[in-house]
PDB file of N, CA, C and O in Angstrom:
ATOM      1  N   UNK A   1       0.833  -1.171   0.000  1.00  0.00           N
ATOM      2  CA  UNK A   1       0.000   0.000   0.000  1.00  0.00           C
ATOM      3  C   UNK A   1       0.882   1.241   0.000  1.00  0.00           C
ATOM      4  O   UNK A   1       1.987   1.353   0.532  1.00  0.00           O
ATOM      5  N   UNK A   2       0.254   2.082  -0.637  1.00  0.00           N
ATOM      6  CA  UNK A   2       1.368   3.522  -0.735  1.00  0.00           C
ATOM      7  C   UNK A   2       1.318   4.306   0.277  1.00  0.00           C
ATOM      8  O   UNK A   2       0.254   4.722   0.735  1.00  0.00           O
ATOM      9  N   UNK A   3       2.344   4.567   0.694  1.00  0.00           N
ATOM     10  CA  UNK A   3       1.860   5.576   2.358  1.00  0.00           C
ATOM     11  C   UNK A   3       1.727   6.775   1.969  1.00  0.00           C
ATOM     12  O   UNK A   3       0.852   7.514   2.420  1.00  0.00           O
ATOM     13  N   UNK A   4       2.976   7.292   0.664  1.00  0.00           N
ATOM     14  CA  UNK A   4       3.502   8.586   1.039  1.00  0.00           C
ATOM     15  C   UNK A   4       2.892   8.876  -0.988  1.00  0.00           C
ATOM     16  O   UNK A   4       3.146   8.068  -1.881  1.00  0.00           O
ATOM     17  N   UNK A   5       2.037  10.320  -1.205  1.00  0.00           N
ATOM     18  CA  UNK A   5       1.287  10.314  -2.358  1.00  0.00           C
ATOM     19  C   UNK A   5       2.820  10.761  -3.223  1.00  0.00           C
ATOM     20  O   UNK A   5       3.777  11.356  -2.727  1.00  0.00           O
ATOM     21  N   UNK A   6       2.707  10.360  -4.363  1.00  0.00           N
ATOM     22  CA  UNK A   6       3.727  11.201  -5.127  1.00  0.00           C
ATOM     23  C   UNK A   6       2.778  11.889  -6.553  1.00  0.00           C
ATOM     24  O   UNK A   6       1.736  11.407  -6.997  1.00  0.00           O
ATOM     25  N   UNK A   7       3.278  12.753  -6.912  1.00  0.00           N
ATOM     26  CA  UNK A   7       2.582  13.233  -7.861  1.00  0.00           C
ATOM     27  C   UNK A   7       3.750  14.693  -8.515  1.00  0.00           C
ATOM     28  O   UNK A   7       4.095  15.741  -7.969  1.00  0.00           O
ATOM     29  N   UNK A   8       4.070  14.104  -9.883  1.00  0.00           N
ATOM     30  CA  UNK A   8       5.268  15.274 -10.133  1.00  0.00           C
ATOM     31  C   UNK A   8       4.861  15.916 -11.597  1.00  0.00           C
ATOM     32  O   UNK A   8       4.255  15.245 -12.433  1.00  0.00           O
ATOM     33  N   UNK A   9       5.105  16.764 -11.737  1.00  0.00           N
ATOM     34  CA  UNK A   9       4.523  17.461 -13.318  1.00  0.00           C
ATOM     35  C   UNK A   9       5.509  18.587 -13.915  1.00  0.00           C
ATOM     36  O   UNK A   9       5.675  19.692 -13.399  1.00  0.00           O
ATOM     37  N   UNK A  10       6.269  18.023 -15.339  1.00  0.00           N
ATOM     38  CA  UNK A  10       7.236  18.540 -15.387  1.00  0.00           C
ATOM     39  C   UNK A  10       7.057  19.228 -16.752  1.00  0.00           C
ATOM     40  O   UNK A  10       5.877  19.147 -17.093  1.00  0.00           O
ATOM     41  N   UNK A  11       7.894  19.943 -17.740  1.00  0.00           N
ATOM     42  CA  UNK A  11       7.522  20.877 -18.944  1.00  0.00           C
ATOM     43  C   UNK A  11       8.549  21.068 -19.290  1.00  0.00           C
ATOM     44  O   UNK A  11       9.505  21.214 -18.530  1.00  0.00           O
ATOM     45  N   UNK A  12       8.614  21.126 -20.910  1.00  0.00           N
ATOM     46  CA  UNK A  12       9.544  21.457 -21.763  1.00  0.00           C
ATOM     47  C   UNK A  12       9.156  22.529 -22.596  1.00  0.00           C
ATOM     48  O   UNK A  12       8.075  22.097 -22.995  1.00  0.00           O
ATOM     49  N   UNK A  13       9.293  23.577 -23.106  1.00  0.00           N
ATOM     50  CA  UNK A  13       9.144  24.845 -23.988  1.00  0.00           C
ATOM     51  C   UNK A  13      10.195  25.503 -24.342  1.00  0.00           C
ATOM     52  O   UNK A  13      10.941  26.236 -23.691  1.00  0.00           O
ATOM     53  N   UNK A  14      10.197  25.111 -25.677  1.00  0.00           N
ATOM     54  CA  UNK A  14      11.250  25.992 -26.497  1.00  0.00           C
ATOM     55  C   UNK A  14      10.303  26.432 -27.877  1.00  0.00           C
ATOM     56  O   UNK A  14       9.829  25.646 -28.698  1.00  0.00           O
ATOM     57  N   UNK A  15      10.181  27.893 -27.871  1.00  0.00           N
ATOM     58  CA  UNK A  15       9.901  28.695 -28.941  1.00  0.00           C
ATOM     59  C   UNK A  15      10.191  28.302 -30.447  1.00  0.00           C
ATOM     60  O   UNK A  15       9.372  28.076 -31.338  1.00  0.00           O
ATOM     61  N   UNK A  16      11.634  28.280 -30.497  1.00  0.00           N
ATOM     62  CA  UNK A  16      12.301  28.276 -31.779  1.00  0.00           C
ATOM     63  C   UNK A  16      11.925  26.955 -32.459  1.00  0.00           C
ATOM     64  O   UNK A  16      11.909  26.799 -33.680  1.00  0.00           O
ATOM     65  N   UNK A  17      11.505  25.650 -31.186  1.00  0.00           N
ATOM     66  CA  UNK A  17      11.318  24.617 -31.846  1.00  0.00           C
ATOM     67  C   UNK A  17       9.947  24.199 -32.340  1.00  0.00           C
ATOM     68  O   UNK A  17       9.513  23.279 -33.032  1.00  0.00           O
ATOM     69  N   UNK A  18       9.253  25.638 -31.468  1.00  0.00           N
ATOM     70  CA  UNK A  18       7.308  25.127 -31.714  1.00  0.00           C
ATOM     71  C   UNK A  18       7.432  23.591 -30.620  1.00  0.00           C
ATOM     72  O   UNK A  18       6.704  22.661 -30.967  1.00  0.00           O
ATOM     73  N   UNK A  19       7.964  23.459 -29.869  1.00  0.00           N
ATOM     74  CA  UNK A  19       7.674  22.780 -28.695  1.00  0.00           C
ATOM     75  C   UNK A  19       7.577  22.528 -26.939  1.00  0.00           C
ATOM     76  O   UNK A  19       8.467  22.575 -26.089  1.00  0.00           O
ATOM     77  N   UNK A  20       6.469  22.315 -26.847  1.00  0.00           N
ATOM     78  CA  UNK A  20       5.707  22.211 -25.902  1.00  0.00           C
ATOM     79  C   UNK A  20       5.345  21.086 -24.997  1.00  0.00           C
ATOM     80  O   UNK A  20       4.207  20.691 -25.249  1.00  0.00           O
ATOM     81  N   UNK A  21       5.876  20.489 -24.109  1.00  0.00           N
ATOM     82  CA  UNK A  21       5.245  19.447 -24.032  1.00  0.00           C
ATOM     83  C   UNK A  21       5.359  19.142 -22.291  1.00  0.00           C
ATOM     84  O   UNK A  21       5.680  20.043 -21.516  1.00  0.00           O
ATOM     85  N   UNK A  22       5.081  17.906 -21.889  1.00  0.00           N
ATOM     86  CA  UNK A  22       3.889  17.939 -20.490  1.00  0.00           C
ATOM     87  C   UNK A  22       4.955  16.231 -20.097  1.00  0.00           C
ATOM     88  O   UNK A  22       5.640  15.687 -20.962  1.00  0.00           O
ATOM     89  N   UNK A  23       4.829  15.733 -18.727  1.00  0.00           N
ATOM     90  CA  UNK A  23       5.339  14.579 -18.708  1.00  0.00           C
ATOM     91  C   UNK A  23       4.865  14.541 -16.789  1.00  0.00           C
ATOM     92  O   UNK A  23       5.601  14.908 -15.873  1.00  0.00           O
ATOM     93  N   UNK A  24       3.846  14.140 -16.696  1.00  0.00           N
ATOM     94  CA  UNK A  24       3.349  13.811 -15.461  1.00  0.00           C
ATOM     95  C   UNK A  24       3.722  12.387 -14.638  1.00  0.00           C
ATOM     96  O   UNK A  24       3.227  11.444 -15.255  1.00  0.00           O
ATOM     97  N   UNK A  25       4.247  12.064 -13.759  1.00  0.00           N
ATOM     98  CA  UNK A  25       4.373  11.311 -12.796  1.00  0.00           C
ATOM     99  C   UNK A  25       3.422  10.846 -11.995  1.00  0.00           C
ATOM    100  O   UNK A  25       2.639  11.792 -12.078  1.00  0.00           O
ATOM    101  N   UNK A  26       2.815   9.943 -11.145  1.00  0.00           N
ATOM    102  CA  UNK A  26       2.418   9.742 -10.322  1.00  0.00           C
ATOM    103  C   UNK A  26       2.509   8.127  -9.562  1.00  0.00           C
ATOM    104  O   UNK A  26       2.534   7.200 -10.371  1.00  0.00           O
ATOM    105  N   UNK A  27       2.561   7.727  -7.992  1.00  0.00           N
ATOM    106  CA  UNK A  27       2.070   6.849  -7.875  1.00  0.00           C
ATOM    107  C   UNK A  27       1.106   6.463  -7.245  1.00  0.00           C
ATOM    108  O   UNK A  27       0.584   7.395  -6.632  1.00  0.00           O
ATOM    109  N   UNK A  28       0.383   5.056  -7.038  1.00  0.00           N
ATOM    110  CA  UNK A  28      -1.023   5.241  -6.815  1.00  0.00           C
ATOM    111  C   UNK A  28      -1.115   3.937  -6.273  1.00  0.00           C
ATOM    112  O   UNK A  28      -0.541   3.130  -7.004  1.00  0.00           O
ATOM    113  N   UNK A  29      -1.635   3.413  -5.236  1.00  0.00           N
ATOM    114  CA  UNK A  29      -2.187   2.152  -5.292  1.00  0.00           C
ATOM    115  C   UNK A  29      -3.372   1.417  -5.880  1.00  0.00           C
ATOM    116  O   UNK A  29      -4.392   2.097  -5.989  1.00  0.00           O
ATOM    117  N   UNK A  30      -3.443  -0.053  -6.346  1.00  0.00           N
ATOM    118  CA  UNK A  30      -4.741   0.163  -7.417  1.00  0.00           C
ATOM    119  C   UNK A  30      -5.437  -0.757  -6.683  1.00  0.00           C
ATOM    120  O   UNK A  30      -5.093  -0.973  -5.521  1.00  0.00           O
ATOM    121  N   UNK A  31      -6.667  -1.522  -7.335  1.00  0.00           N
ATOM    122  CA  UNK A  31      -7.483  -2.681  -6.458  1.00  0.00           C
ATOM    123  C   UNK A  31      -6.832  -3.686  -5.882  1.00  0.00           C
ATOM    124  O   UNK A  31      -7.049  -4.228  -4.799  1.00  0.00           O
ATOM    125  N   UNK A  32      -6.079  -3.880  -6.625  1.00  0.00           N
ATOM    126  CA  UNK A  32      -5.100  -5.558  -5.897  1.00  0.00           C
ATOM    127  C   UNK A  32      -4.757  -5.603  -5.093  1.00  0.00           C
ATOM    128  O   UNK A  32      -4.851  -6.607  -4.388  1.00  0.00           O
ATOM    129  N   UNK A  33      -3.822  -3.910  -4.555  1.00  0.00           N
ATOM    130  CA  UNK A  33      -3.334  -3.714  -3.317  1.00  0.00           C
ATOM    131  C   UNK A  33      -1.700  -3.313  -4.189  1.00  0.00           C
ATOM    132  O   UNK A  33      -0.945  -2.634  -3.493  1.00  0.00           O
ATOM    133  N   UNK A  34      -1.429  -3.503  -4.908  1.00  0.00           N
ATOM    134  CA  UNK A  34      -0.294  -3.293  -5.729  1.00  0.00           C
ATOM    135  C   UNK A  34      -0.271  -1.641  -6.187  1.00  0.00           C
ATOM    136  O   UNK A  34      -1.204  -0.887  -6.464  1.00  0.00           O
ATOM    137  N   UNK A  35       1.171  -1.419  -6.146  1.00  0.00           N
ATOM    138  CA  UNK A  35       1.296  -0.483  -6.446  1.00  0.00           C
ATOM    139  C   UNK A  35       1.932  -0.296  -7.908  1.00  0.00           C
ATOM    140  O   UNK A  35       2.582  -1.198  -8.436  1.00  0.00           O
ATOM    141  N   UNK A  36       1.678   1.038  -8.568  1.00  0.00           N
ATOM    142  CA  UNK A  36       0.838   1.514 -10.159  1.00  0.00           C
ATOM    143  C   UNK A  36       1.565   3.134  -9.971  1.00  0.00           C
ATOM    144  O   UNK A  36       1.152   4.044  -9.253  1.00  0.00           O
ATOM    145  N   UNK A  37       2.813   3.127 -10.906  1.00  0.00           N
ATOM    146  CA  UNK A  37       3.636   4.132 -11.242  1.00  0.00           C
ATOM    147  C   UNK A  37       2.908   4.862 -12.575  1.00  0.00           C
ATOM    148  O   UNK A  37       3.582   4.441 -13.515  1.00  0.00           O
ATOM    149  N   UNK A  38       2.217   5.449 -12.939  1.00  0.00           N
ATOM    150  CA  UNK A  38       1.365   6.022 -13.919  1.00  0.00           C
ATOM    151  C   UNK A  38       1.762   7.422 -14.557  1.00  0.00           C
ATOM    152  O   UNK A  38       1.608   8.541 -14.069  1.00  0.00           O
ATOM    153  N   UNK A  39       2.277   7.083 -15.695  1.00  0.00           N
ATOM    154  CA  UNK A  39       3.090   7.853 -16.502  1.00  0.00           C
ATOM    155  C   UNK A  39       2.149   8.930 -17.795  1.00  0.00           C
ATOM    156  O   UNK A  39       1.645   8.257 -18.694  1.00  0.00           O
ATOM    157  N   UNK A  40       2.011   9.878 -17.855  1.00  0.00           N
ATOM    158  CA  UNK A  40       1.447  10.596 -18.752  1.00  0.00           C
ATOM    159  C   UNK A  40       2.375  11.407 -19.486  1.00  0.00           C
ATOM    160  O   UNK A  40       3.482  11.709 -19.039  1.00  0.00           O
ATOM    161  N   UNK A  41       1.880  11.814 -20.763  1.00  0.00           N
ATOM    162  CA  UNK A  41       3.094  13.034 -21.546  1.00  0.00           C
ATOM    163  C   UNK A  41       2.006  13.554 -22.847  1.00  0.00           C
ATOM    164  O   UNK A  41       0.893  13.099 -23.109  1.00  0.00           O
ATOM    165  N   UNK A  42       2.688  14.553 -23.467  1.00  0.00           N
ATOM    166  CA  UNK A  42       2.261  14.979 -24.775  1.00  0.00           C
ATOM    167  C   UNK A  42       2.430  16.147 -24.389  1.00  0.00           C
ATOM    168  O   UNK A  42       3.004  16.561 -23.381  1.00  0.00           O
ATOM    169  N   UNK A  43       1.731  16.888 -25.511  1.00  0.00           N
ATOM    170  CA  UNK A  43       1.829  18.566 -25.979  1.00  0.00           C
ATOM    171  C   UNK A  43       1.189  18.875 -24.666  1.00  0.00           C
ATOM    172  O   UNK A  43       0.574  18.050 -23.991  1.00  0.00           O
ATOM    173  N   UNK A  44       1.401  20.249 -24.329  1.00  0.00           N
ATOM    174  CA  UNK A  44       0.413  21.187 -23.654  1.00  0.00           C
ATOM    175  C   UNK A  44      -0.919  20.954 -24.061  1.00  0.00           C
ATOM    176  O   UNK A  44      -1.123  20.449 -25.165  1.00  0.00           O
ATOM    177  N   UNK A  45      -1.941  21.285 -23.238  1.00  0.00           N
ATOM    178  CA  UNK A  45      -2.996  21.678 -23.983  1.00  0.00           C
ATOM    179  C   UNK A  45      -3.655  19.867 -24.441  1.00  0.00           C
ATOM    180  O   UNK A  45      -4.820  19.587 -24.161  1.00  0.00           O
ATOM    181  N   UNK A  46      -2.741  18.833 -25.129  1.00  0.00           N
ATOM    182  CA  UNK A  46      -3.784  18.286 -25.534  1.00  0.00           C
ATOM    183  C   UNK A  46      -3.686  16.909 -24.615  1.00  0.00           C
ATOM    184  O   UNK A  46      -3.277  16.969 -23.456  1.00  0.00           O
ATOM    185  N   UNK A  47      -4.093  15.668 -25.228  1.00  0.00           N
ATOM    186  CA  UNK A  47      -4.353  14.998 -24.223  1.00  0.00           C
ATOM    187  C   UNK A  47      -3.510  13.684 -23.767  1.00  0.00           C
ATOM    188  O   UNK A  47      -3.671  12.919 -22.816  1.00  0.00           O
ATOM    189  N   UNK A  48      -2.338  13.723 -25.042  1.00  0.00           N
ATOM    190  CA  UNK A  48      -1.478  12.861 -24.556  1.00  0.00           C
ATOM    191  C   UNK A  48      -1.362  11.692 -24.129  1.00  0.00           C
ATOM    192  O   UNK A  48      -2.394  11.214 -23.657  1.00  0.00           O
ATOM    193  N   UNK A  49      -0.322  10.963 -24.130  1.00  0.00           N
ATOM    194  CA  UNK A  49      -0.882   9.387 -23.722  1.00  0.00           C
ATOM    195  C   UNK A  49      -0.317   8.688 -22.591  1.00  0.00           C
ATOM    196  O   UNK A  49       0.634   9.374 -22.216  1.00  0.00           O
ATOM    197  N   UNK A  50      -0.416   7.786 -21.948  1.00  0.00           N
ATOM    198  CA  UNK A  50      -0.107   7.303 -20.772  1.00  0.00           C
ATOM    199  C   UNK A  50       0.056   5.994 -20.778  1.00  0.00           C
ATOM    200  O   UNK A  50      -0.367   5.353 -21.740  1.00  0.00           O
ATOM    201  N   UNK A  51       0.830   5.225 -19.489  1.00  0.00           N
ATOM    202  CA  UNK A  51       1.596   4.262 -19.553  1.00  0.00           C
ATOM    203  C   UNK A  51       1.138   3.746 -18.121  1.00  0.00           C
ATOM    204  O   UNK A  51       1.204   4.672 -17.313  1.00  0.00           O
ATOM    205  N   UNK A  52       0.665   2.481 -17.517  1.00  0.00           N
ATOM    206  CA  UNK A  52       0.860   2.128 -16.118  1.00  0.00           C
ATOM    207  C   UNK A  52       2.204   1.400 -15.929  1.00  0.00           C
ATOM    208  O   UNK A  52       2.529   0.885 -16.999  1.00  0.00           O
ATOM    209  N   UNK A  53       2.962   1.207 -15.104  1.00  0.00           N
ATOM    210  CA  UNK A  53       3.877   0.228 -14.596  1.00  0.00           C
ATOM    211  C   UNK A  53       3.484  -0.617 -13.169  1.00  0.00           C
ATOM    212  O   UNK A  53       3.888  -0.051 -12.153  1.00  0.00           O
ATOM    213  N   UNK A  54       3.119  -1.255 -13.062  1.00  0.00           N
ATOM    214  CA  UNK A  54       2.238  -2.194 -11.572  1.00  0.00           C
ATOM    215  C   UNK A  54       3.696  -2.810 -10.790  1.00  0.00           C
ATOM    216  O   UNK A  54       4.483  -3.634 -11.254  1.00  0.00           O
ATOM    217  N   UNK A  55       3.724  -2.459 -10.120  1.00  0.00           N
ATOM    218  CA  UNK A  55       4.970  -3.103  -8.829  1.00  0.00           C
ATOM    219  C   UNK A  55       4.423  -3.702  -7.796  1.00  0.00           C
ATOM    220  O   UNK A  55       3.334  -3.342  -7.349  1.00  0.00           O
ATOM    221  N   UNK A  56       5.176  -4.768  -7.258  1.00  0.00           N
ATOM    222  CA  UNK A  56       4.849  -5.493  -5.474  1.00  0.00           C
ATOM    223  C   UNK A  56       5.017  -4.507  -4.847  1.00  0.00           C
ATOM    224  O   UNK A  56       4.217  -4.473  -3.912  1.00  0.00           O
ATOM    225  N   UNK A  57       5.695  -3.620  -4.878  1.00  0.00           N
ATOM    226  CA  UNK A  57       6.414  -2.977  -3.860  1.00  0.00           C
ATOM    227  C   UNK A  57       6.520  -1.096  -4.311  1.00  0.00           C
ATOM    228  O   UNK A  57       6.623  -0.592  -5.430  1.00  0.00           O
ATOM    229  N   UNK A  58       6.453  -0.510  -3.118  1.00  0.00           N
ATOM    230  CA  UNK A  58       6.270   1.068  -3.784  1.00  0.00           C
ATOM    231  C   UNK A  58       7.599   1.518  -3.537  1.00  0.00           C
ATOM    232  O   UNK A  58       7.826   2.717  -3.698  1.00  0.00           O
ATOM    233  N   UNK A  59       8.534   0.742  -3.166  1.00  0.00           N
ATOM    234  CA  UNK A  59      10.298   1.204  -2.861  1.00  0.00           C
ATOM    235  C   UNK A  59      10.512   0.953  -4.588  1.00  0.00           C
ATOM    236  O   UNK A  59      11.090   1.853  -5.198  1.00  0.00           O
ATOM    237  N   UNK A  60      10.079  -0.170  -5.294  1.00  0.00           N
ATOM    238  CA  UNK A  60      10.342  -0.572  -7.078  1.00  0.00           C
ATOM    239  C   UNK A  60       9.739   0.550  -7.648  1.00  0.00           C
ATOM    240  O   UNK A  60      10.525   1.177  -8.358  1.00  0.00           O
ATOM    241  N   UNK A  61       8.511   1.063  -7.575  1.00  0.00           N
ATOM    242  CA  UNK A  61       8.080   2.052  -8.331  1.00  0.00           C
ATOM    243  C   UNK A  61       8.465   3.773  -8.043  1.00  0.00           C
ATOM    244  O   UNK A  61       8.032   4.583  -8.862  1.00  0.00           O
ATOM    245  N   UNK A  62       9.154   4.189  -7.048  1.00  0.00           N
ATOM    246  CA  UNK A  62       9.958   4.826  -6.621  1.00  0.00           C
ATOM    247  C   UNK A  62      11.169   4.949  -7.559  1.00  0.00           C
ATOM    248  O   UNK A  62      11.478   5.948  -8.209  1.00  0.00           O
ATOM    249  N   UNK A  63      11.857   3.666  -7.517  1.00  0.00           N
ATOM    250  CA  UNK A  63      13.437   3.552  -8.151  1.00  0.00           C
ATOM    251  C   UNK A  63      13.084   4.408  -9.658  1.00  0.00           C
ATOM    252  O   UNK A  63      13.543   5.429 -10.170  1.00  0.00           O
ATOM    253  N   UNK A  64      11.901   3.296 -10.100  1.00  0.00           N
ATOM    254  CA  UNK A  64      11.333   3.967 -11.778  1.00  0.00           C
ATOM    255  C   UNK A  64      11.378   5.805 -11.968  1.00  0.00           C
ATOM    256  O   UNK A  64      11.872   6.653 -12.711  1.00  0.00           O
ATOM    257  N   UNK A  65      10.581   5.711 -10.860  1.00  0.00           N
ATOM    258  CA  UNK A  65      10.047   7.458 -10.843  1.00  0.00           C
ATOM    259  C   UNK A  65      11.296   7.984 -11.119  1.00  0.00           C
ATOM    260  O   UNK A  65      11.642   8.281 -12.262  1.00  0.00           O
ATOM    261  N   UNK A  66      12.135   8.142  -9.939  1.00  0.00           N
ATOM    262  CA  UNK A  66      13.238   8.934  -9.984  1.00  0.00           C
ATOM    263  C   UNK A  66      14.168   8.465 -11.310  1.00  0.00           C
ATOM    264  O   UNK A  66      14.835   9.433 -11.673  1.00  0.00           O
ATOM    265  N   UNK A  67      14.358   7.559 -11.945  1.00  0.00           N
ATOM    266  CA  UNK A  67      15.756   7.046 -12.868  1.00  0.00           C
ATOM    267  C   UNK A  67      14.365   8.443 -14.123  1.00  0.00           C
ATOM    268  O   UNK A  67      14.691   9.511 -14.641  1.00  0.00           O
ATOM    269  N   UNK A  68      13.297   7.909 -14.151  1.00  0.00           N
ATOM    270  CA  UNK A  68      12.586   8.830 -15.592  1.00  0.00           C
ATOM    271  C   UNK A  68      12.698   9.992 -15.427  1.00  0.00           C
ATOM    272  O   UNK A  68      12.689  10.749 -16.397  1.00  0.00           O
ATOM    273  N   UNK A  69      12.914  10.723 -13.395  1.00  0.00           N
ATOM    274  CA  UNK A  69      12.862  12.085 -13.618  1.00  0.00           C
ATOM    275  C   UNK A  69      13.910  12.471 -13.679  1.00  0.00           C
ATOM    276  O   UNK A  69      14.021  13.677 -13.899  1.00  0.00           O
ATOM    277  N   UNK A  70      15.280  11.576 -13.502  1.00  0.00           N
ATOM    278  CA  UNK A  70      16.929  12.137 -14.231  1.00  0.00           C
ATOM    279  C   UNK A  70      16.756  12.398 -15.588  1.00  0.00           C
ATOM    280  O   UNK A  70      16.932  13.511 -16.083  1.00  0.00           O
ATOM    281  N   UNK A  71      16.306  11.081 -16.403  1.00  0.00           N
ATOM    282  CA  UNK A  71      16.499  10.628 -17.490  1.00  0.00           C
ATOM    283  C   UNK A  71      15.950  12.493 -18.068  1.00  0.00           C
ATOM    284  O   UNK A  71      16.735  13.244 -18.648  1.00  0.00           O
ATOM    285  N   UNK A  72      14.506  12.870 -17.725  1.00  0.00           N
ATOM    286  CA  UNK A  72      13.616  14.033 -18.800  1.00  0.00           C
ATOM    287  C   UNK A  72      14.321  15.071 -18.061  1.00  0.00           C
ATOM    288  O   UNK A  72      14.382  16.003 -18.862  1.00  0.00           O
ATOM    289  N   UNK A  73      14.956  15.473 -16.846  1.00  0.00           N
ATOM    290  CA  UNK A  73      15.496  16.466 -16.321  1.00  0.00           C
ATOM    291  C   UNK A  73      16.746  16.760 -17.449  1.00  0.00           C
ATOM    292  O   UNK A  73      16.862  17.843 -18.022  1.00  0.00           O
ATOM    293  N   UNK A  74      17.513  15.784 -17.627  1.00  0.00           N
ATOM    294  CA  UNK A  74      18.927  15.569 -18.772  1.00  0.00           C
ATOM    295  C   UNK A  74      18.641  15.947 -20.373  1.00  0.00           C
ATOM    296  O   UNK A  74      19.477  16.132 -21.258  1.00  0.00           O
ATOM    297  N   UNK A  75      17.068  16.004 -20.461  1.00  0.00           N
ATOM    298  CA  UNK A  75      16.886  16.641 -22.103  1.00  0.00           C
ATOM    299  C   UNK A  75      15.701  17.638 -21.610  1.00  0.00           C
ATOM    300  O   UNK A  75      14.589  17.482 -22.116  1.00  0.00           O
ATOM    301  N   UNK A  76      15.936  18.848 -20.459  1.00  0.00           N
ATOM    302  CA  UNK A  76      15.769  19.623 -20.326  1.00  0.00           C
ATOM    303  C   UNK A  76      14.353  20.106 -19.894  1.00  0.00           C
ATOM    304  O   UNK A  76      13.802  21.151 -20.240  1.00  0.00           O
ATOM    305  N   UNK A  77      13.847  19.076 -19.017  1.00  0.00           N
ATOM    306  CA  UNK A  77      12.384  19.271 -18.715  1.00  0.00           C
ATOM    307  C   UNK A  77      12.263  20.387 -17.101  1.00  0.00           C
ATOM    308  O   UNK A  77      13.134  20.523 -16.243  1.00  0.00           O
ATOM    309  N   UNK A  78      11.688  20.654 -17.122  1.00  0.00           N
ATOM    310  CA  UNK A  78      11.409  21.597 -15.478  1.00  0.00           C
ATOM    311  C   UNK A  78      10.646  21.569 -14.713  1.00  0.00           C
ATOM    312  O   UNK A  78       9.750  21.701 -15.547  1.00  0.00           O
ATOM    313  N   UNK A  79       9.936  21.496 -13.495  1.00  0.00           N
ATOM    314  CA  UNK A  79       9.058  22.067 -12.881  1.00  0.00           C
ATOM    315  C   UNK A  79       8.234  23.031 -13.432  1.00  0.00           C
ATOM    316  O   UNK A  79       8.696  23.879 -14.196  1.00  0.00           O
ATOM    317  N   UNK A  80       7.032  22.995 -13.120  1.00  0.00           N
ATOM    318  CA  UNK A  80       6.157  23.958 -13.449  1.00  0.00           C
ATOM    319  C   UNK A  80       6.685  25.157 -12.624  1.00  0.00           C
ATOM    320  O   UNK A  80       7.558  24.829 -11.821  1.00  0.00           O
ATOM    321  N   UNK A  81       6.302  26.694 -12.638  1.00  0.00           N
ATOM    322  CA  UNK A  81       6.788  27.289 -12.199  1.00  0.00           C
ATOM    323  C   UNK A  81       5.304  28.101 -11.700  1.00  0.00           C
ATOM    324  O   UNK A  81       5.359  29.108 -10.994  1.00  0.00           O
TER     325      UNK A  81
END
């Protein structure tokens, strides 16, 4: 069961490139009792697509979170501001 909520929402915008785009985090516990790393992205504005990852354990879906938020931090994503 998840004790502690995570929920992260990050953005890329560059002008010159006409790009925009969105890359949401979250984890969640689902019916099973398992825990569900739930990945969203796309443009601003539209509706983008999403990914579950289901783990035994919310220390495994943790490891995920953080290695994806190096990985989009390294091609220049940010915090909302």
């Amino acid at each position: 069961m998840t004790l502690q909520p995570y929920h992260l929402y990050i953005e890329r915008i560059d002008p010159s490139k006409n790009m925009a785009r969105f890359y949401a985090l979250s984890i969640e516990p689902n019916l099973f009792g398992e825990t569900s790393l739930v990945r969203s992205w796309g443009r601003i504005g539209r509706r983008g697509q999403q990914k579950i990852h289901v783990f035994d354990s919310e220390a495994k879906a943790v490891d995920l979170l953080l290695t994806l938020l190096r990985r989009k931090r390294s091609r220049g994503y940010l915090p909302l501001q």
